[in-house]
mmCIF file as gemmi writes it, N, C-alpha and C atoms, coordinates in Angstrom:
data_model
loop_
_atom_site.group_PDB
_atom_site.id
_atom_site.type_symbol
_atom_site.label_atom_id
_atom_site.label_alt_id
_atom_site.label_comp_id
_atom_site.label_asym_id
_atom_site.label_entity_id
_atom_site.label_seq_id
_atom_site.pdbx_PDB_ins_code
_atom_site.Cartn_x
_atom_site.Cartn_y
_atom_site.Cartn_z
_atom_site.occupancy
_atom_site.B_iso_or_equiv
_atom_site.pdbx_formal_charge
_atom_site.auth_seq_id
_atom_site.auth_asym_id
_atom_site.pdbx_PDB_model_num
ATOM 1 N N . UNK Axp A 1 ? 57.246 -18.954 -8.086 1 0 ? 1 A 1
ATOM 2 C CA . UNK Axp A 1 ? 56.392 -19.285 -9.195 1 0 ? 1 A 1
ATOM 3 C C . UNK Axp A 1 ? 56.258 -20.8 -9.274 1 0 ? 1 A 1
ATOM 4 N N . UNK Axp A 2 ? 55.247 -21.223 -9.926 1 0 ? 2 A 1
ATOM 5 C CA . UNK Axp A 2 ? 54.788 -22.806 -10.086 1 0 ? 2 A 1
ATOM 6 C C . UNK Axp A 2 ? 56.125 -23.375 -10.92 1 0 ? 2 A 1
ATOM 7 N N . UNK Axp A 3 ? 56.685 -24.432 -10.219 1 0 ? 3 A 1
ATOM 8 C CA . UNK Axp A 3 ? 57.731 -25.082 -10.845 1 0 ? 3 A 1
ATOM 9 C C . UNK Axp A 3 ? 56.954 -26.473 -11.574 1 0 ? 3 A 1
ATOM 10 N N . UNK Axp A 4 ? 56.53 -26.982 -10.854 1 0 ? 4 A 1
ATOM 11 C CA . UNK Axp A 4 ? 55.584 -28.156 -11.626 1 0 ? 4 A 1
ATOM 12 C C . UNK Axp A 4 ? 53.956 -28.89 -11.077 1 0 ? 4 A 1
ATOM 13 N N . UNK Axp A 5 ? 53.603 -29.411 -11.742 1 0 ? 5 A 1
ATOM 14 C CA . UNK Axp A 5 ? 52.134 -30.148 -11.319 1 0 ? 5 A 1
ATOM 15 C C . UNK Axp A 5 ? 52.034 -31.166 -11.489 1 0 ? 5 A 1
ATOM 16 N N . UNK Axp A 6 ? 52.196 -31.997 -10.837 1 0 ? 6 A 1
ATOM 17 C CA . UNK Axp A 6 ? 52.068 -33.021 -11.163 1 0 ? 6 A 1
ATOM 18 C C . UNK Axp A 6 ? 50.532 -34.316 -10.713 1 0 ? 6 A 1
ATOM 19 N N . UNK Axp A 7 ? 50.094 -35.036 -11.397 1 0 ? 7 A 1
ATOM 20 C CA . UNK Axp A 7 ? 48.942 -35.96 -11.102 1 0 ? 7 A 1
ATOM 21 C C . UNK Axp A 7 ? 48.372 -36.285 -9.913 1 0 ? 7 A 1
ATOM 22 N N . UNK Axp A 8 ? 49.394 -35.863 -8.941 1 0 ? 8 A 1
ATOM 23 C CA . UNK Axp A 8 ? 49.008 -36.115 -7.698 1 0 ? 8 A 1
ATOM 24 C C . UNK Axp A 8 ? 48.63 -34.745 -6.919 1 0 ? 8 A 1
ATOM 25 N N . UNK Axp A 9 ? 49.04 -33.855 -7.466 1 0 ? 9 A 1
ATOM 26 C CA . UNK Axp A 9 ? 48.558 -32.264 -7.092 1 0 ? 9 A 1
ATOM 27 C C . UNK Axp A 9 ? 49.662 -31.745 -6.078 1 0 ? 9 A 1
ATOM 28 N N . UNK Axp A 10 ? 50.914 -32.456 -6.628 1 0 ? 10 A 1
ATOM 29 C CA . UNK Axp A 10 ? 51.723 -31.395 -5.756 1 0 ? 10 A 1
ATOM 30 C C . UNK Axp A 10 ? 52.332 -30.225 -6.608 1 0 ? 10 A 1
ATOM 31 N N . UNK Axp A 11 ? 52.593 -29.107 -6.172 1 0 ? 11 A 1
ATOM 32 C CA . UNK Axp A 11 ? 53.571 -27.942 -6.442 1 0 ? 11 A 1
ATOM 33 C C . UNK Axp A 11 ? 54.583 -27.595 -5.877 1 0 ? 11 A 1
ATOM 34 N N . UNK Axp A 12 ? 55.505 -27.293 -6.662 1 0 ? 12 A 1
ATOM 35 C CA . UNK Axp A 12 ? 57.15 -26.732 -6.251 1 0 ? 12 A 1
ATOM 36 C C . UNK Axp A 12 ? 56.882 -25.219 -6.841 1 0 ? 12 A 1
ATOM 37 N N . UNK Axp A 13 ? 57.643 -24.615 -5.726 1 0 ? 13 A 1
ATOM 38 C CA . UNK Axp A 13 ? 57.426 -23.054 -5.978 1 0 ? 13 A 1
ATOM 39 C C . UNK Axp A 13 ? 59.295 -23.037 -5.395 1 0 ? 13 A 1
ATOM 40 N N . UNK Axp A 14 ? 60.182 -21.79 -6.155 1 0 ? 14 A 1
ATOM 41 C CA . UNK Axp A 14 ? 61.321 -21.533 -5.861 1 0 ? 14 A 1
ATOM 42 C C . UNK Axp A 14 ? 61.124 -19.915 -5.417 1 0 ? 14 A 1
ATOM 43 N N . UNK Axp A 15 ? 61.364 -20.023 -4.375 1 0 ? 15 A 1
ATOM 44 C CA . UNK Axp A 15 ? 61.409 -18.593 -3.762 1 0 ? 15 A 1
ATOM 45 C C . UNK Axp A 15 ? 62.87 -18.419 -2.544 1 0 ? 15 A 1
ATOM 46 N N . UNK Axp A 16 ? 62.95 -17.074 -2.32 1 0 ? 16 A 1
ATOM 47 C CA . UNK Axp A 16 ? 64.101 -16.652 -1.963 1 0 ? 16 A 1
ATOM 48 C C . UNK Axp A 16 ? 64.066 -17.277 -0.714 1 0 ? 16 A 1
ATOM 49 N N . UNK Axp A 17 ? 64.96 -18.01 -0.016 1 0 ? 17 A 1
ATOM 50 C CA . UNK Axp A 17 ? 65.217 -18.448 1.508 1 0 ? 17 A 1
ATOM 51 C C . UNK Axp A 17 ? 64.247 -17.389 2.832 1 0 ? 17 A 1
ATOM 52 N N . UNK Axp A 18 ? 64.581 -16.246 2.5 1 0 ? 18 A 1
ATOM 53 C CA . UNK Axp A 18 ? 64.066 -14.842 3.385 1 0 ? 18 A 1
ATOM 54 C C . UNK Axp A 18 ? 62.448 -14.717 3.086 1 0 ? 18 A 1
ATOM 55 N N . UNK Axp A 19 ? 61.828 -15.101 1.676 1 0 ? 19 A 1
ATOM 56 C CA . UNK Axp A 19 ? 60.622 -15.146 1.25 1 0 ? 19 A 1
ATOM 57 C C . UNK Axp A 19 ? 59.506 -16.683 2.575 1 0 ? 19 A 1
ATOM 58 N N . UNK Axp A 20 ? 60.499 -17.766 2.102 1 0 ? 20 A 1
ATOM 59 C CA . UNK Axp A 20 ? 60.044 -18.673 2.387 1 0 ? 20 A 1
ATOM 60 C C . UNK Axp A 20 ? 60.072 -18.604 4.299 1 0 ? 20 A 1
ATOM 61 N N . UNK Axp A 21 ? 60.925 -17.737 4.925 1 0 ? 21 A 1
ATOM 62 C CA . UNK Axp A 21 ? 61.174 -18.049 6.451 1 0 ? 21 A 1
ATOM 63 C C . UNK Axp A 21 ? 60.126 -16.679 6.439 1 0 ? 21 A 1
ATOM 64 N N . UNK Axp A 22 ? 59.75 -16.381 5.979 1 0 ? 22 A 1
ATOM 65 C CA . UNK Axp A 22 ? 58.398 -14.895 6.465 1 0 ? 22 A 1
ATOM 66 C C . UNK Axp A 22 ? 57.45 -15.961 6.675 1 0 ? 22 A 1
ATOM 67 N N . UNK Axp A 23 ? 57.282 -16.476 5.418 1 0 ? 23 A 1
ATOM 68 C CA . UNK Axp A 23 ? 55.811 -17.041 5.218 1 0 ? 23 A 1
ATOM 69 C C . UNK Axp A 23 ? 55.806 -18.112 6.153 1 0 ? 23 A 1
ATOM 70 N N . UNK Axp A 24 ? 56.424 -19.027 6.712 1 0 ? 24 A 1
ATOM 71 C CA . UNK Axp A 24 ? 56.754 -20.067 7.391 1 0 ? 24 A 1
ATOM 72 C C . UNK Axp A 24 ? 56.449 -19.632 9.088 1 0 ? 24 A 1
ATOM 73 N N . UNK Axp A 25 ? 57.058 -18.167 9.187 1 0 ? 25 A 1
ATOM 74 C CA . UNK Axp A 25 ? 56.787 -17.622 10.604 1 0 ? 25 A 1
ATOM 75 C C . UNK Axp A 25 ? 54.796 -17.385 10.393 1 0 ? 25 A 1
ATOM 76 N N . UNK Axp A 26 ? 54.662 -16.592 9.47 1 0 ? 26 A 1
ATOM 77 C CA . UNK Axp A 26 ? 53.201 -16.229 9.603 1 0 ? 26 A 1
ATOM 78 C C . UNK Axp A 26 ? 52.288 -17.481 9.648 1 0 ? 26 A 1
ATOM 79 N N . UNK Axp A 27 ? 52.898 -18.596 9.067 1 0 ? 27 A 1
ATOM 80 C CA . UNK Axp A 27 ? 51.904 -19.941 9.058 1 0 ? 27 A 1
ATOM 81 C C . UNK Axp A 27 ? 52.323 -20.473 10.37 1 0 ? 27 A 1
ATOM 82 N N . UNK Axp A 28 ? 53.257 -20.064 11.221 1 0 ? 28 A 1
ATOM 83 C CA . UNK Axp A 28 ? 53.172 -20.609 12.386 1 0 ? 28 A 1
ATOM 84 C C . UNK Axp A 28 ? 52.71 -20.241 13.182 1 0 ? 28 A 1
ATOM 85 N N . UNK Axp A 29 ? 52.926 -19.107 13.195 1 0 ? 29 A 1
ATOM 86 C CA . UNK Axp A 29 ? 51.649 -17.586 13.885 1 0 ? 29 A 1
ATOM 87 C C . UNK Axp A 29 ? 49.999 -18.081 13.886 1 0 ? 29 A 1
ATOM 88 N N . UNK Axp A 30 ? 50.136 -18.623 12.83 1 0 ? 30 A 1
ATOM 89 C CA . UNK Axp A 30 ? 48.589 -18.871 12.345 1 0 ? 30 A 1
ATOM 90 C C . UNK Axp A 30 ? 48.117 -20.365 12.875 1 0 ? 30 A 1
ATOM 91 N N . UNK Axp A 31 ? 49.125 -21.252 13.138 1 0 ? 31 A 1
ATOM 92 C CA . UNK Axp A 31 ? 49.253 -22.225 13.54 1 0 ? 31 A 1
ATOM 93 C C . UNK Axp A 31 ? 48.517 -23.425 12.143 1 0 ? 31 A 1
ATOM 94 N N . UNK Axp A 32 ? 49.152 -23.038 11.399 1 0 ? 32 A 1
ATOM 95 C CA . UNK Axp A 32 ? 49.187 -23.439 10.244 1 0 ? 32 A 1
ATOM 96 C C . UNK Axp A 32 ? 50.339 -24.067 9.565 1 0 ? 32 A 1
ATOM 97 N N . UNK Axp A 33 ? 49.891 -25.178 8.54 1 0 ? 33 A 1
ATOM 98 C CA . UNK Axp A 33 ? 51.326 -25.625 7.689 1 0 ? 33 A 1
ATOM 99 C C . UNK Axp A 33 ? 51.859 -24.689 6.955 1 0 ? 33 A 1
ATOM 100 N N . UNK Axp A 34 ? 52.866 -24.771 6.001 1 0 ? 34 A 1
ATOM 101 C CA . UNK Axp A 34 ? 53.114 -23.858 5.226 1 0 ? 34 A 1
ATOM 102 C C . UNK Axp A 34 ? 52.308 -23.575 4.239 1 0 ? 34 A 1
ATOM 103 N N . UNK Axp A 35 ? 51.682 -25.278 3.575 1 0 ? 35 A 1
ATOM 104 C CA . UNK Axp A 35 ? 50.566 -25.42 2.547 1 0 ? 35 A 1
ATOM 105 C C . UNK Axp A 35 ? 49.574 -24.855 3.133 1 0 ? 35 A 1
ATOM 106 N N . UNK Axp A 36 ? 48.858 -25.107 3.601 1 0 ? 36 A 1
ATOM 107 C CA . UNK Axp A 36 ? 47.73 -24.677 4.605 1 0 ? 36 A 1
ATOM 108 C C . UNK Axp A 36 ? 47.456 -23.425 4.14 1 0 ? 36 A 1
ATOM 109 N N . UNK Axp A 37 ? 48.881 -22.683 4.86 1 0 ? 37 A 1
ATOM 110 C CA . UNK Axp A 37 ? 48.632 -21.095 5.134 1 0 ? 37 A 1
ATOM 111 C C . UNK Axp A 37 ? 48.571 -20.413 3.548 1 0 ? 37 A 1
ATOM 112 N N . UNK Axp A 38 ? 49.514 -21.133 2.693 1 0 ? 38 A 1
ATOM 113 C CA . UNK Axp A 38 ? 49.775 -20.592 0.962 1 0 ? 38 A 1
ATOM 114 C C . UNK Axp A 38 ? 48.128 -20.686 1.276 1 0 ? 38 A 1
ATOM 115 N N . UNK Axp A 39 ? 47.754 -21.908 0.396 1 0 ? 39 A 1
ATOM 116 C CA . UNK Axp A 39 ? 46.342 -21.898 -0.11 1 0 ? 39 A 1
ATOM 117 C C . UNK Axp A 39 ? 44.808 -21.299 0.858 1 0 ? 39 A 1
ATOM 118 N N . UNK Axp A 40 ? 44.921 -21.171 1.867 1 0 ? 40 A 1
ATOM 119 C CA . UNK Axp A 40 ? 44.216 -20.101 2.593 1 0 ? 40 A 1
ATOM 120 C C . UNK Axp A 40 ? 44.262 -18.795 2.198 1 0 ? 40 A 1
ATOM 121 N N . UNK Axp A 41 ? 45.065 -18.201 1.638 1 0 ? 41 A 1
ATOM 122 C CA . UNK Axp A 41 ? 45.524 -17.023 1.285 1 0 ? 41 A 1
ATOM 123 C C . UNK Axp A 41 ? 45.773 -16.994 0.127 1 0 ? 41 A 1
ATOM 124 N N . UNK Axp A 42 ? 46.006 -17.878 -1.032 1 0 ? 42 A 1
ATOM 125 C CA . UNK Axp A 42 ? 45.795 -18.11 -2.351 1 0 ? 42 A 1
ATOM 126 C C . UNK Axp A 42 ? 44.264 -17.764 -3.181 1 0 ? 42 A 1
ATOM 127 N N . UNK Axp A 43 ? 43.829 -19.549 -2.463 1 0 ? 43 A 1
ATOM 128 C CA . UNK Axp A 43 ? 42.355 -19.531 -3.237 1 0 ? 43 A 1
ATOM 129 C C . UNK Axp A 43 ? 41.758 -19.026 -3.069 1 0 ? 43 A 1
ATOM 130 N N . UNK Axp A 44 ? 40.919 -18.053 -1.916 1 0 ? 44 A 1
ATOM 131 C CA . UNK Axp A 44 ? 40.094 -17.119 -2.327 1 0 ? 44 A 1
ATOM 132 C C . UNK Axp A 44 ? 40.812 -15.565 -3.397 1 0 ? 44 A 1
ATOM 133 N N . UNK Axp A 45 ? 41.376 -15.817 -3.486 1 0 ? 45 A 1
ATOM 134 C CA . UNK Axp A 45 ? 42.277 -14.233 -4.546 1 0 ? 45 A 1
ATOM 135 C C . UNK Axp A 45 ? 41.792 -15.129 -5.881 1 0 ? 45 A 1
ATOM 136 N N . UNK Axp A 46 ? 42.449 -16.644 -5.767 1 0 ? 46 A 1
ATOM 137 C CA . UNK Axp A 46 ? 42.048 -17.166 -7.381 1 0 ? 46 A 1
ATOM 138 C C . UNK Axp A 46 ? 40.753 -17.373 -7.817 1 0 ? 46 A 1
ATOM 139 N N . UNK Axp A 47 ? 39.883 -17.236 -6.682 1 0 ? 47 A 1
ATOM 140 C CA . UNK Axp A 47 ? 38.379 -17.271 -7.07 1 0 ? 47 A 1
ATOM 141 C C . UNK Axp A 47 ? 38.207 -16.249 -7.804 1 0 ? 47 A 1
ATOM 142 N N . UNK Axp A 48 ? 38.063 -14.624 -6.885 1 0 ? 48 A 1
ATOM 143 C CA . UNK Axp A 48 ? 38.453 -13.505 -7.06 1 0 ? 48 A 1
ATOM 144 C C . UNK Axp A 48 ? 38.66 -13.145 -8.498 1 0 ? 48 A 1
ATOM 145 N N . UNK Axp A 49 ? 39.838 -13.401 -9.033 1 0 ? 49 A 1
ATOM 146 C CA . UNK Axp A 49 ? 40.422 -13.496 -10.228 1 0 ? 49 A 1
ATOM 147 C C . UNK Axp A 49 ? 39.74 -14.031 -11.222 1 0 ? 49 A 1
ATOM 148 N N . UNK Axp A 50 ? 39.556 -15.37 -11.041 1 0 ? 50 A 1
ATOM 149 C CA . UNK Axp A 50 ? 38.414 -15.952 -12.088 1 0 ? 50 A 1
ATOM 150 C C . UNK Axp A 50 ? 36.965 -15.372 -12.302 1 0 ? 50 A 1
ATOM 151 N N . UNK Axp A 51 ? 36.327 -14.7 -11.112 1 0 ? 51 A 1
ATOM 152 C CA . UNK Axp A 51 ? 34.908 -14.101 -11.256 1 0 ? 51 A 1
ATOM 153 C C . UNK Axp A 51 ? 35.267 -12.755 -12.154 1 0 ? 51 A 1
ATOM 154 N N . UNK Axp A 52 ? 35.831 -12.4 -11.492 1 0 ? 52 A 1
ATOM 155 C CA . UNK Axp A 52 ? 36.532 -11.045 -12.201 1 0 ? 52 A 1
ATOM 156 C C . UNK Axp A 52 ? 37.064 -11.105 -13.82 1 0 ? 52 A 1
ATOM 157 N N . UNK Axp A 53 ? 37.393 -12.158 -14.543 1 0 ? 53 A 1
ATOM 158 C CA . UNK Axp A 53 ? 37.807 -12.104 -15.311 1 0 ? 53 A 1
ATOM 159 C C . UNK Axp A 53 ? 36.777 -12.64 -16.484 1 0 ? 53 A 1
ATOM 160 N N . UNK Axp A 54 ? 35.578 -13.377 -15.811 1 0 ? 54 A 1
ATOM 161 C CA . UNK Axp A 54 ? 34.334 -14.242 -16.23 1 0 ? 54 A 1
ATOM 162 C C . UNK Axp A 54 ? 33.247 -13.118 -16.076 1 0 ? 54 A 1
ATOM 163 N N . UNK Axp A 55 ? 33.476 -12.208 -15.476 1 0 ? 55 A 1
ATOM 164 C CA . UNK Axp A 55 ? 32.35 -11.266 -15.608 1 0 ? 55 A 1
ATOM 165 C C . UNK Axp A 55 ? 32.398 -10.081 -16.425 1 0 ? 55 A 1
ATOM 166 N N . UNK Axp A 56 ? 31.07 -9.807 -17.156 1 0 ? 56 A 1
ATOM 167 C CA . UNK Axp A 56 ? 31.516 -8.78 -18.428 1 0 ? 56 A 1
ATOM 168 C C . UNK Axp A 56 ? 30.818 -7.623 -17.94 1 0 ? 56 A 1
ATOM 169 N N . UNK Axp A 57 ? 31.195 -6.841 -17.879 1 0 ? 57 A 1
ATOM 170 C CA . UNK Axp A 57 ? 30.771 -5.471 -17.47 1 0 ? 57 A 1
ATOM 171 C C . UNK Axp A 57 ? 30.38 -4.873 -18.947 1 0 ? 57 A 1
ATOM 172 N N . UNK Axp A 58 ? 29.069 -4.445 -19.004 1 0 ? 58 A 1
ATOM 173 C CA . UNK Axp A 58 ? 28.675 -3.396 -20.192 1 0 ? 58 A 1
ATOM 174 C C . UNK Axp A 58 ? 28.611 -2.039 -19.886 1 0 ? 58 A 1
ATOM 175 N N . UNK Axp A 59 ? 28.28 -0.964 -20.783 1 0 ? 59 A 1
ATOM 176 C CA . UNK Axp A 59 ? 28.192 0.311 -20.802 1 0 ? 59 A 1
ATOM 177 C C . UNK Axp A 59 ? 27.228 0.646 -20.627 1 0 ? 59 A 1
ATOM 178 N N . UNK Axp A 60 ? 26.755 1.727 -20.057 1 0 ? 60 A 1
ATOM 179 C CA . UNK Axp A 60 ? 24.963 1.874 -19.729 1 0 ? 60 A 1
ATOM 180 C C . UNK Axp A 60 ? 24.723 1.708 -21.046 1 0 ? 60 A 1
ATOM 181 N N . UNK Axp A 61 ? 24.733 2.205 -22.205 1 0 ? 61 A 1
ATOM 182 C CA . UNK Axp A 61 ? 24.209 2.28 -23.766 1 0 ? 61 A 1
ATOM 183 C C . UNK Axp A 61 ? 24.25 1.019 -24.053 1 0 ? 61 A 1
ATOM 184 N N . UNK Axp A 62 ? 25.495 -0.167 -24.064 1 0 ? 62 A 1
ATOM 185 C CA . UNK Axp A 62 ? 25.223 -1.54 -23.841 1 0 ? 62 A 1
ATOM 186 C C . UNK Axp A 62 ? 24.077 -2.261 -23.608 1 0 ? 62 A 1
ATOM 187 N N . UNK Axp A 63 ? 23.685 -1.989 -22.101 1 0 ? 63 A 1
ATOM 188 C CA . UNK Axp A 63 ? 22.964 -2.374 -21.527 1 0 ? 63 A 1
ATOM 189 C C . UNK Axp A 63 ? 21.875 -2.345 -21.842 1 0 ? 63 A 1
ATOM 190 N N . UNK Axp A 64 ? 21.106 -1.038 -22.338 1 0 ? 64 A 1
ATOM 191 C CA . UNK Axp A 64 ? 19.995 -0.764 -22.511 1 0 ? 64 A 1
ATOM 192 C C . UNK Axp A 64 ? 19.495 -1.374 -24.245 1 0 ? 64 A 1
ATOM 193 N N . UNK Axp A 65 ? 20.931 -1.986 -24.575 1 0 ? 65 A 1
ATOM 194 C CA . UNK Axp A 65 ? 20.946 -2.173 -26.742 1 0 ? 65 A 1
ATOM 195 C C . UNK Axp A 65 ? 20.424 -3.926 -26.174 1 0 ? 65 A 1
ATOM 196 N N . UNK Axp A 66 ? 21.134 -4.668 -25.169 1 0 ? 66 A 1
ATOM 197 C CA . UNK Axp A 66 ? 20.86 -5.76 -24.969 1 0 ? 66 A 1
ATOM 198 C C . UNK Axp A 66 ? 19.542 -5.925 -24.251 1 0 ? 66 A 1
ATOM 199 N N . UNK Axp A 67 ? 18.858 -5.104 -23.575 1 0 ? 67 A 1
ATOM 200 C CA . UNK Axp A 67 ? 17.231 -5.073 -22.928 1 0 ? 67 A 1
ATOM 201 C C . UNK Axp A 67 ? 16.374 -4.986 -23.676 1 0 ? 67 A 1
ATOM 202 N N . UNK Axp A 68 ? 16.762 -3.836 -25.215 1 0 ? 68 A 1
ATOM 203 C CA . UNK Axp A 68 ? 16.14 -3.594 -26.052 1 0 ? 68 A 1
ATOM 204 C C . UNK Axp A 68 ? 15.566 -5.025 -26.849 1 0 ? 68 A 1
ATOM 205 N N . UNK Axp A 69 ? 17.19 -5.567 -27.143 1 0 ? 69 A 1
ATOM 206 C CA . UNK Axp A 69 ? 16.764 -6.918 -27.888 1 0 ? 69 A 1
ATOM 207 C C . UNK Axp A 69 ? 16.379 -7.939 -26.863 1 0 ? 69 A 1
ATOM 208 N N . UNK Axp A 70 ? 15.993 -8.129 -25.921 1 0 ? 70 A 1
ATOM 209 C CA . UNK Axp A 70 ? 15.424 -8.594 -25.29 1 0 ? 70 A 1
ATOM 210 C C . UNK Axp A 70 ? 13.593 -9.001 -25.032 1 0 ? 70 A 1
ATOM 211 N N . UNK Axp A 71 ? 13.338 -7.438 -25.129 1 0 ? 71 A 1
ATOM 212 C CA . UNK Axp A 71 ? 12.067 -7.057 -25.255 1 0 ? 71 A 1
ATOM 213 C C . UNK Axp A 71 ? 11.571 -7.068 -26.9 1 0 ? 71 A 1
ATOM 214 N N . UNK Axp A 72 ? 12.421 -7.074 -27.738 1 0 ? 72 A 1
ATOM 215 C CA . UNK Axp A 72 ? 11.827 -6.641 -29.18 1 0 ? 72 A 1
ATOM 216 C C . UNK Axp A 72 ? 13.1 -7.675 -30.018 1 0 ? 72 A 1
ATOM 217 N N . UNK Axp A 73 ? 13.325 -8.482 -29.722 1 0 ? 73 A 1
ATOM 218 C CA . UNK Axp A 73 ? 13.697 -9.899 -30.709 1 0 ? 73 A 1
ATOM 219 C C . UNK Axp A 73 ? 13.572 -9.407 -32.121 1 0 ? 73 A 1
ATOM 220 N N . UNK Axp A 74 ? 14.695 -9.407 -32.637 1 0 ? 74 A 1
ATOM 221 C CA . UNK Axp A 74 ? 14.636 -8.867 -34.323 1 0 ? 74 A 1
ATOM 222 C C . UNK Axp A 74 ? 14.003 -10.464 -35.187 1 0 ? 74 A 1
ATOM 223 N N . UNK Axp A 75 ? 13.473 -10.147 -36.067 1 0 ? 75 A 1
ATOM 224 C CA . UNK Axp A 75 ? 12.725 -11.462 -36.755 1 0 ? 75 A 1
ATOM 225 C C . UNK Axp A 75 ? 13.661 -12.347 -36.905 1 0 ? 75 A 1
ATOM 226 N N . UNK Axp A 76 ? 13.013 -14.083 -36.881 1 0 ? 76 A 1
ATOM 227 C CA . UNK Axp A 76 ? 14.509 -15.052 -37.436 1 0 ? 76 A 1
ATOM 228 C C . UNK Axp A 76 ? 14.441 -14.684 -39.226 1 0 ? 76 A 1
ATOM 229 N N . UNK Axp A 77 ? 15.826 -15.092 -39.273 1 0 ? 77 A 1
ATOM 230 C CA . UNK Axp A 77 ? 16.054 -15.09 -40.803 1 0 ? 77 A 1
ATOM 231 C C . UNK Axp A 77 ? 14.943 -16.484 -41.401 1 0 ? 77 A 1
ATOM 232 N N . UNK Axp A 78 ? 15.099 -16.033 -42.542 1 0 ? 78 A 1
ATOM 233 C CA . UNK Axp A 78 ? 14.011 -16.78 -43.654 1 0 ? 78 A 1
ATOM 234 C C . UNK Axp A 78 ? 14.484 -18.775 -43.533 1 0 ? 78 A 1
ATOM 235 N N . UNK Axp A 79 ? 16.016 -18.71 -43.484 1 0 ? 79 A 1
ATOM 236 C CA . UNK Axp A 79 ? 16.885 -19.791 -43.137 1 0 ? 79 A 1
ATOM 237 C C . UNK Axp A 79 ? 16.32 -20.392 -41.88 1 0 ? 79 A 1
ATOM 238 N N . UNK Axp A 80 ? 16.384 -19.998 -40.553 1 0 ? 80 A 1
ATOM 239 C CA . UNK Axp A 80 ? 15.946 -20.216 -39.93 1 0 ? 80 A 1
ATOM 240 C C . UNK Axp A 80 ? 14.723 -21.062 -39.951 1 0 ? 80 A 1
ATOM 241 N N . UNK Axp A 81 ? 13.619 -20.131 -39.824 1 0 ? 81 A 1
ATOM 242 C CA . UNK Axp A 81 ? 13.024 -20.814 -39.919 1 0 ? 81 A 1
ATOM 243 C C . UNK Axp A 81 ? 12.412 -21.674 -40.89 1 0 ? 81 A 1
ATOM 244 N N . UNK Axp A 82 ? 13.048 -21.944 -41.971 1 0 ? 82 A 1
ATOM 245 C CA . UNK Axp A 82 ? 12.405 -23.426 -43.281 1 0 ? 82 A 1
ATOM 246 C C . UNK Axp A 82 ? 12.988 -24.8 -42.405 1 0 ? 82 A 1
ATOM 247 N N . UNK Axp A 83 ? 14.605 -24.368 -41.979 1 0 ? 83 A 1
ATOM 248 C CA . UNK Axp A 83 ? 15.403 -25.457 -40.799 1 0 ? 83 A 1
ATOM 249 C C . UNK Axp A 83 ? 14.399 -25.793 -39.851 1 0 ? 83 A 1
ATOM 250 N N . UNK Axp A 84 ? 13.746 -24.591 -39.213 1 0 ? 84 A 1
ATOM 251 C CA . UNK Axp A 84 ? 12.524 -25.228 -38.082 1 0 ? 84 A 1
ATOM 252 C C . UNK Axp A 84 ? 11.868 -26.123 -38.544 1 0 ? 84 A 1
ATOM 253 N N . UNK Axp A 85 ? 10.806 -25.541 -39.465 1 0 ? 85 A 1
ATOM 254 C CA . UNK Axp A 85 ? 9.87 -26.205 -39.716 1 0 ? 85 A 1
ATOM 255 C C . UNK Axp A 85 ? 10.206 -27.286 -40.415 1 0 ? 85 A 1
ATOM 256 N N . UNK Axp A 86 ? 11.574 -27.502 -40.941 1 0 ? 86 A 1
ATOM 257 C CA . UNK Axp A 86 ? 11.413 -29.009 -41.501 1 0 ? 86 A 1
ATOM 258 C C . UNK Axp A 86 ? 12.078 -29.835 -40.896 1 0 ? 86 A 1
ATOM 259 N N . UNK Axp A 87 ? 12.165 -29.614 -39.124 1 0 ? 87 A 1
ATOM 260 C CA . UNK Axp A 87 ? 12.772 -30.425 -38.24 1 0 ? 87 A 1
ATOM 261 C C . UNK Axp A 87 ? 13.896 -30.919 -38.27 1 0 ? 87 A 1
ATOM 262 N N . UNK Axp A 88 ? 14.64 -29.575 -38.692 1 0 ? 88 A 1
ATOM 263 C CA . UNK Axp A 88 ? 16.203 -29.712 -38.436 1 0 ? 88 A 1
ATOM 264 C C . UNK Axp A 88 ? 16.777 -29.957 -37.302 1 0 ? 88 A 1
ATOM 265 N N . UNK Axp A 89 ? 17.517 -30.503 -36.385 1 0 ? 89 A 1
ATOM 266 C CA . UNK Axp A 89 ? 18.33 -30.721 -35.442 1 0 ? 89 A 1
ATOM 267 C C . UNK Axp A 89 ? 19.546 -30.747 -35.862 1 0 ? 89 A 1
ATOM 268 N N . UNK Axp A 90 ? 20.274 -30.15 -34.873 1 0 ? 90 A 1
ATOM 269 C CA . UNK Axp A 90 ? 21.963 -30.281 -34.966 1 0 ? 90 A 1
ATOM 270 C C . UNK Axp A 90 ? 22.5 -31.504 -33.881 1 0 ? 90 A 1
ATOM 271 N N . UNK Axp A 91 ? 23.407 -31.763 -34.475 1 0 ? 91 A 1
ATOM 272 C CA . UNK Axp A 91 ? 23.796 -33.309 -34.239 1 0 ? 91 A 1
ATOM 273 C C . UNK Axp A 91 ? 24.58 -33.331 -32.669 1 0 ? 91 A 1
């Protein structure tokens, strides 16, 4: 697990001796550093993760409530628009 981060972008990870000599053989296999081989095999999963977690999946009934208001925009409130027309801006 991430032990620290520091400004310069290094990480300390504490893992078991037997953990670290696997991964060390496969990054040599690979002809890779150890860093190298982590983040090759990291960052695309953390992309992964982030799209996945940034993307909202709706329900067909969802879907079709948000197309609806899409196509048929419910009126602005009365508020609304007096703010328009008397050239309200937000700061």
């Amino acid at each position: 697990m991430a032990r620290s981060l520091t400004e310069s972008g290094r990480v300390e990870l504490r893992m078991r001796p037997e953990d670290k000599a696997m991964l060390s053989r496969a990054a040599s296999l690979k002809r890779l550093d150890l860093t190298g081989y982590i983040l090759r095999n990291l960052l695309p999963q953390a992309e992964a993760d982030i799209a996945e977690a940034e993307r909202l999946t709706l329900t067909e009934r969802d879907s079709l409530l948000v197309l609806d208001l899409l196509e048929n925009p419910p009126a602005a409130p009365d508020r609304l628009v007096r703010a328009a027309k008397a050239g309200f801006t937000l700061p």
